[in-house]
C-alpha positions as CSV (number, residue, x, y, z in Angstrom):
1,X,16.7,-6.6,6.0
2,X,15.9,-6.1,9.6
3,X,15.4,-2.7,11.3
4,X,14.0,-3.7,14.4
5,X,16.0,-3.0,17.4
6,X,15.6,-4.8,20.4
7,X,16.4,-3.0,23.9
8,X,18.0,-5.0,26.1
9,X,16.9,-5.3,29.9
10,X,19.1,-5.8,33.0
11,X,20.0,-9.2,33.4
12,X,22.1,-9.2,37.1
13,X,19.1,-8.2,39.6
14,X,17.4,-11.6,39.2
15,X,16.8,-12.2,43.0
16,X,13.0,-11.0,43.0
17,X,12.5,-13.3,39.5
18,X,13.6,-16.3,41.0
19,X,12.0,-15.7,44.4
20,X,8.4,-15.1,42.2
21,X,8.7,-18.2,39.8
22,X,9.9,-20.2,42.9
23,X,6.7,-19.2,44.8
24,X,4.1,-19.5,41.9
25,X,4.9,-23.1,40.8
26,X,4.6,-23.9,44.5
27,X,1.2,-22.6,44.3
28,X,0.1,-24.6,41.7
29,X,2.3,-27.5,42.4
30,X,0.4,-27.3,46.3
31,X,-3.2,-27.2,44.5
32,X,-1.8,-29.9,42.2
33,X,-3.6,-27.7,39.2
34,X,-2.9,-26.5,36.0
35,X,-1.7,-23.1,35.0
36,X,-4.2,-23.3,31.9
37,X,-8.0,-23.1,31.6
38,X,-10.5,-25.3,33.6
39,X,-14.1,-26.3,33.2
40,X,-15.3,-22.7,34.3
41,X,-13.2,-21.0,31.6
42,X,-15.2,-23.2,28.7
43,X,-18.3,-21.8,30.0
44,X,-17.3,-18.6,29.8
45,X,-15.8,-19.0,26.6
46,X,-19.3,-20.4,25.2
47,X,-21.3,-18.0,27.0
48,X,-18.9,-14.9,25.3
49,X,-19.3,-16.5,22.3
50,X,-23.2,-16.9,22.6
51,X,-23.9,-13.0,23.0
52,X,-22.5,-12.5,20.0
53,X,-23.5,-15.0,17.5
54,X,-27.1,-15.8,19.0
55,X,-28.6,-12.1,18.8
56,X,-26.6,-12.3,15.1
57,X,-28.7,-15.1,14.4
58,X,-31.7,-13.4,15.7
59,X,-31.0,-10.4,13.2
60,X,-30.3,-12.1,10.3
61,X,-33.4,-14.1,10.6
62,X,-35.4,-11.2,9.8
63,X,-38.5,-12.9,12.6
64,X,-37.9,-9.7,15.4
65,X,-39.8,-5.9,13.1
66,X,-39.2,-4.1,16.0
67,X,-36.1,-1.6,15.4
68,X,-35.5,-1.1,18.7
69,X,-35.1,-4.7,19.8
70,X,-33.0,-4.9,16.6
71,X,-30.3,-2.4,18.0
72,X,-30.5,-3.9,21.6
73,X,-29.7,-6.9,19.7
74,X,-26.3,-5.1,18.3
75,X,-25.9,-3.5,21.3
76,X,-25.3,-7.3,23.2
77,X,-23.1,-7.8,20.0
78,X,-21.1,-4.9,21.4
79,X,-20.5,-6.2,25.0
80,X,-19.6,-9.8,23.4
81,X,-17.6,-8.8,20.8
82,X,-15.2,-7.2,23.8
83,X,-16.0,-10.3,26.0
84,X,-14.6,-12.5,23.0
85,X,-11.6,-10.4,22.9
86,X,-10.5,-10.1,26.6
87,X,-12.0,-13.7,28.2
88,X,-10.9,-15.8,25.0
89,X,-9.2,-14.3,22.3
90,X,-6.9,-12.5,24.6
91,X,-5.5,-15.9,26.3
92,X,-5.5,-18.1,23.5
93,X,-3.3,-15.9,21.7
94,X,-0.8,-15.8,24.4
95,X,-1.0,-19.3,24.6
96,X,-2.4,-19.6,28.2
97,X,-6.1,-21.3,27.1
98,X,-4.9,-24.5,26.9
99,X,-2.3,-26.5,27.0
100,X,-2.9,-28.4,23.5
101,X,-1.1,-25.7,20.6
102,X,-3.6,-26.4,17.9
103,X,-6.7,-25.4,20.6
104,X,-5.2,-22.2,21.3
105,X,-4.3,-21.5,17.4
106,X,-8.2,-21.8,16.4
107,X,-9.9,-19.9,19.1
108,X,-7.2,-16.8,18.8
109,X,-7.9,-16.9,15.4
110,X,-11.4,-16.1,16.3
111,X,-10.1,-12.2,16.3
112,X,-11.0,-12.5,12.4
113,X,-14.5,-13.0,13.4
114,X,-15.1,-10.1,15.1
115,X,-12.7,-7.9,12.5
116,X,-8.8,-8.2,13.5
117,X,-6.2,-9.8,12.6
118,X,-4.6,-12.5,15.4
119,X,-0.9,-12.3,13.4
120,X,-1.3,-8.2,13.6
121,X,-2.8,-8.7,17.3
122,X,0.2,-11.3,18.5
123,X,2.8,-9.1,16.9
124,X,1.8,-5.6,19.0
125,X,0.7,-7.3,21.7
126,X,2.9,-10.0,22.5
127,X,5.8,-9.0,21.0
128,X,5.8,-5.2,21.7
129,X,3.6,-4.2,24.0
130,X,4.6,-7.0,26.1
131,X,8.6,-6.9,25.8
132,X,8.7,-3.0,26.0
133,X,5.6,-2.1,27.8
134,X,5.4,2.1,28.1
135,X,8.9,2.7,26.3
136,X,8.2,5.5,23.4
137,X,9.0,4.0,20.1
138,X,8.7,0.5,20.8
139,X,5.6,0.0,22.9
140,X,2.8,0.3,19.5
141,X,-0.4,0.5,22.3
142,X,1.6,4.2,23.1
143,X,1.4,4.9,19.4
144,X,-2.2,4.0,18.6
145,X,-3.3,7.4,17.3
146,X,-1.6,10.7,16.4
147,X,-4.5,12.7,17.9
148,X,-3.3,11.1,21.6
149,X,-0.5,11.8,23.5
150,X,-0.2,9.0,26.3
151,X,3.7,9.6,27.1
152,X,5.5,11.8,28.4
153,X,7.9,11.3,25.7
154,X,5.4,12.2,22.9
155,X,6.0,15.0,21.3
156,X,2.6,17.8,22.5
157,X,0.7,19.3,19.9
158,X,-1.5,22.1,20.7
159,X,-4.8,19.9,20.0
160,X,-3.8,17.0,23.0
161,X,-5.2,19.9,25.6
162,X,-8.2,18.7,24.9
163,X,-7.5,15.2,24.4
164,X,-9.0,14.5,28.1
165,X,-12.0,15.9,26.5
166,X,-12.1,14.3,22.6
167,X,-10.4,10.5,23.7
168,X,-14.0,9.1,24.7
169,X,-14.9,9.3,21.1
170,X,-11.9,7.9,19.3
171,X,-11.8,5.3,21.9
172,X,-15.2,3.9,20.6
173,X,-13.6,4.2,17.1
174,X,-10.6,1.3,17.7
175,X,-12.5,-1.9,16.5
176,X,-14.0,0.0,13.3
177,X,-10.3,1.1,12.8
178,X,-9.0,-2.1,13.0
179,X,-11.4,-3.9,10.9
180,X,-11.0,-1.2,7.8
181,X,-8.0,-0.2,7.6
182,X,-5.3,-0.7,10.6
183,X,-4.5,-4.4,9.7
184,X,-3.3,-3.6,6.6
185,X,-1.0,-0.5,7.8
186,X,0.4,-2.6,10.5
187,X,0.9,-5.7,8.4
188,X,2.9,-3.7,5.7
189,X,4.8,-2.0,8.8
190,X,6.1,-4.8,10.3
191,X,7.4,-6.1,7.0
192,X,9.4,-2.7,7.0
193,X,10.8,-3.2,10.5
194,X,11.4,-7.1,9.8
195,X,9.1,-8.4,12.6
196,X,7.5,-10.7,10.0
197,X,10.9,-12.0,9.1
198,X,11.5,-12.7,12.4
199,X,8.4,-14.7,13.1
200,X,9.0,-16.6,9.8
201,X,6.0,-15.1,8.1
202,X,5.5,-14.6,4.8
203,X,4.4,-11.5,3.8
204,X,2.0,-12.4,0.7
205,X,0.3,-15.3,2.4
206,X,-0.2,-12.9,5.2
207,X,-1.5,-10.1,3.1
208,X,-4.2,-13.0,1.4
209,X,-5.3,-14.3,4.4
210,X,-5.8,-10.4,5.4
211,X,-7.3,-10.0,2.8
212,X,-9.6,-13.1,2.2
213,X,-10.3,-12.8,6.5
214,X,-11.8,-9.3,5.4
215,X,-13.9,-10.5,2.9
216,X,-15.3,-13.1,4.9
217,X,-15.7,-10.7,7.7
218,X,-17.8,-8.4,5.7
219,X,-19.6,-10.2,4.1
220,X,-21.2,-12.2,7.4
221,X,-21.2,-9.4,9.1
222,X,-23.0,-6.8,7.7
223,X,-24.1,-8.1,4.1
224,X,-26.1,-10.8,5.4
225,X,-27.9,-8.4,7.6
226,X,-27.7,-5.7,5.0
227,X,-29.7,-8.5,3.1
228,X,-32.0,-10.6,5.0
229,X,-32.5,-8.3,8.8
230,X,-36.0,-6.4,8.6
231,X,-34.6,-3.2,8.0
232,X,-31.3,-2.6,6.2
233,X,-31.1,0.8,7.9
234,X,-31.2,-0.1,11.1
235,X,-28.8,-3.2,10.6
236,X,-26.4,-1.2,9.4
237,X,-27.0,1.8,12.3
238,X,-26.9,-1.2,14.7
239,X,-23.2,-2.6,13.1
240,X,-21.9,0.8,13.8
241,X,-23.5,0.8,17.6
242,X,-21.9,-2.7,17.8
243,X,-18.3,-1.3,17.0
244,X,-18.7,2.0,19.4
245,X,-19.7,0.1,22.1
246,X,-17.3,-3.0,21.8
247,X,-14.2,-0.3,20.7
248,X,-15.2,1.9,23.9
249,X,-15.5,-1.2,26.3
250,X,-11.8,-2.6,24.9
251,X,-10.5,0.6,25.2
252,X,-10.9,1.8,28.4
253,X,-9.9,-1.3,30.0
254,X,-6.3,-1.6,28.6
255,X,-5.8,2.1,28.9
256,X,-6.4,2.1,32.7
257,X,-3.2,-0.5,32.6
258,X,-0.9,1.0,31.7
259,X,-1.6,5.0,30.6
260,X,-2.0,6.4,34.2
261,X,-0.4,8.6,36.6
262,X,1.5,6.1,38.7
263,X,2.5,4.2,35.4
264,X,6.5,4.5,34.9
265,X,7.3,5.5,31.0
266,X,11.2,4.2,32.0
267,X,14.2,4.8,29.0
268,X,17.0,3.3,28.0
269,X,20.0,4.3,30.5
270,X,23.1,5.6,28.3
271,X,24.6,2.4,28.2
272,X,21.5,1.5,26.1
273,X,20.1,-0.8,28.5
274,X,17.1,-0.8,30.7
275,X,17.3,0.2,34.2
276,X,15.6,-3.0,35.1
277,X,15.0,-6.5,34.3
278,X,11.7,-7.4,32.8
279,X,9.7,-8.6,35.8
280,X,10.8,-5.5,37.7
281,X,10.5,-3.1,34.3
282,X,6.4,-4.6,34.5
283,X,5.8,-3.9,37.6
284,X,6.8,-0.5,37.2
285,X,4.9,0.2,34.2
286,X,1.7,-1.2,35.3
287,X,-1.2,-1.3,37.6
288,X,-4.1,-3.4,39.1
289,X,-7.5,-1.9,39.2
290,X,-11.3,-3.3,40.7
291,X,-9.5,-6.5,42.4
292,X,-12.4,-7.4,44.8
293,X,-15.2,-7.0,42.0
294,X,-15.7,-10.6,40.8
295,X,-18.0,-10.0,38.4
296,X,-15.9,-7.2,36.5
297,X,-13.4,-9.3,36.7
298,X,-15.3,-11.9,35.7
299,X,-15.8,-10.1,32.1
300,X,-12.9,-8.5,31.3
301,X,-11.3,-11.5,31.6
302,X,-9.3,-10.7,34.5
303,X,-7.4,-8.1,32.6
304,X,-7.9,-5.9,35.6
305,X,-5.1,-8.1,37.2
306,X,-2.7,-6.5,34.6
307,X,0.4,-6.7,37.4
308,X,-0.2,-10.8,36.8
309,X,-0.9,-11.1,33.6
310,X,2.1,-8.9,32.5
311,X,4.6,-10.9,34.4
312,X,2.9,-14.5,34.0
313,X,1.0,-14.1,30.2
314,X,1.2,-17.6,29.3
315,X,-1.1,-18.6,33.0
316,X,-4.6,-18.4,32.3
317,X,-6.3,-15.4,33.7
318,X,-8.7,-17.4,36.4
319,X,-5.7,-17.8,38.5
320,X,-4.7,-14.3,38.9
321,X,-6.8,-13.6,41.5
322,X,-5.3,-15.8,43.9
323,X,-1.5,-15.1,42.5
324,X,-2.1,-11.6,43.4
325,X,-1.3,-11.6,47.1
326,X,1.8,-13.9,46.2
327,X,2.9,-11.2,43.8
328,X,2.1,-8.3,46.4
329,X,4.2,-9.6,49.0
330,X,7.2,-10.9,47.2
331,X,7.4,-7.1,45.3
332,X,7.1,-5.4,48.8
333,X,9.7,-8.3,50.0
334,X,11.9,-6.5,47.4
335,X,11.1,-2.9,47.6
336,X,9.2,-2.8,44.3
337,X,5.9,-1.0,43.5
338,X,2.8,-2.7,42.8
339,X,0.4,-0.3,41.7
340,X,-3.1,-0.9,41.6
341,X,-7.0,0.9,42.0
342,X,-9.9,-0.2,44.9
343,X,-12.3,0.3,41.9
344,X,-12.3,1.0,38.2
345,X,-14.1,4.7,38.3
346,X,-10.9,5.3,40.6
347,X,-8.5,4.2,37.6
348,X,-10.6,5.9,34.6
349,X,-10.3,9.4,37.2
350,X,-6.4,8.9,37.1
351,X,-6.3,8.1,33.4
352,X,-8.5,11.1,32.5
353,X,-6.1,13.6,34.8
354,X,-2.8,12.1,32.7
355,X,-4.7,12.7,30.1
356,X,-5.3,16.2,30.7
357,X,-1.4,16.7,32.5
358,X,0.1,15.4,29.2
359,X,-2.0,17.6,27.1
360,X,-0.7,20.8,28.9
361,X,2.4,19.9,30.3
């Protein structure tokens, strides 16, 4: 039986919604081009996918003695590892790679090579993080670790003082997480809450394809290396710098989203409604950051255009950049905010100070 809970949203202030979608397709009706990936996005995808298999190949073939070019190796791993996840994974999961289904469904299942899950990964983030960004108790990205308190709402303990301090460290820790043991906790939660049943997923076939996805996981991962790299000790040393730095890199992206101080953590009005309709509800709950720097933007997938992404997720994330002044001026057309950084040291400042406000206050 079913114990999820959806939250309604406003439904009558539609005016800025229509003027937005009106003024998009135009844009891409004008440039007579598609709202999916183009010929640029494949070489990204390929190059992402090349700093992370190609030194992997290089350390498994047991040809480089040198321990120190071994861990550089890893340490590449790292930064593709999070390419993967926020130039390819991230859109063909949302189903805004391509327009062919079956393209999308194979590279977002390319999560399980790099440790996740893509049913665990569409379920928090497309389905709750998404739907109720920043609400407490429905938002999963707010609930990510009992050690952090990232709303307002949270209840403070008298360890999240220092969480300003400690966060770094279990930021770097998110992929490892993930890969040992968060999959299977979520998996069996969302069975509880009947999010699984709502997909029309079957619990044991998802629990063996966890399962058997693990396995496989492991065993190319950090067997092979374990078994054929010149040193087992620093292959498994360099797995662990691979996780760190990929977990860190993830991390502090997403967090300078959504957990900062001009981020809204809105609540359900008494009628047990939102305040706001959904496009307005992101915009308030969101922010920009680094606009102008291509090449950041370049890697993290233009996650850095968060204010697009979170009202247009099925558009592929080259086009943000140019939807962003059309998304500018239609929310100051309508008196709504849209928050955003000039660089990303700016955002990580204003996460680290809410960090440090919710910890004593």
């Amino acid at each position: 039986m079913s114990h999820f809970k959806h939250i309604p949203f406003d439904t009558k202030n539609t005016e800025f919604v229509k003027a937005l979608r009106k003024k998009v397709n135009a844009y891409f009706k004008e440039k007579n081009i598609s709202k999916h990936s183009n010929f640029n996005m494949v070489l990204k995808t390929i190059f992402m996918i090349s700093i992370y298999f190609v030194p992997f190949a290089f350390v498994v073939s047991g040809a480089i003695e040198s321990v120190w070019i071994n861990l550089l190796l890893w340490c590449v791993m790292g930064f593709g590892m999070a390419g993967i996840g926020m130039s390819v994974m991230h859109d063909a999961n949302h189903g805004s790679y391509s327009k062919n289904k079956k393209v999308n469904l194979l590279l977002g299942h390319i999560i399980e090579f790099v440790g996740g899950s893509a049913l665990n990964w569409k379920l928090q983030h497309n389905v709750l993080h998404h739907t109720y960004t920043n609400i407490s108790g429905m938002d999963e990205d707010l609930e990510s670790d009992p050690m952090m308190r990232f709303s307002p709402d949270q209840e403070r303990k008298r360890f999240h003082r220092f969480q300003h301090i400690y966060a770094w460290f279990l930021y770097s820790l998110m992929t490892i997480s993930w890969s040992i043991n968060k999959d299977f906790a979520q998996l069996v939660r969302y069975k509880k809450k009947g999010l699984l049943s709502m997909q029309k997923v079957n619990f044991s076939k998802a629990m063996v394809f966890l399962v058997c996805s693990k396995v496989f996981y492991y065993g190319y991962v950090l067997v092979l290396p374990l078994v054929f790299a010149s040193s087992w000790w620093s292959a498994l040393i360099g797995y662990f710098m691979m996780h760190l730095i990929a977990g860190f890199v993830l991390a502090i992206v997403f967090q300078c989203a959504h957990v900062v101080e001009n981020a809204e953590y809105p609540k359900p009005q008494e009628s047990g409604n939102m305040q706001h309709n959904w496009f307005a509800h992101q915009l308030h709950t969101t922010s920009n950051f680094a606009m102008k720097s291509r090449l950041f933007s370049w890697y993290v997938g233009g996650l850095n255009f968060q204010v697009e992404h979170h009202l247009f997720p099925n558009i592929c994330h080259i086009h943000y950049k140019k939807l962003s002044p059309i998304v500018k001026a239609t929310a100051k057309e309508f008196g709504l905010p849209y928050n955003n950084f000039k660089t990303f040291i700016g955002a990580l400042m204003c996460h680290t100070r809410h960090l440090k406000n919710l910890g004593t206050s």
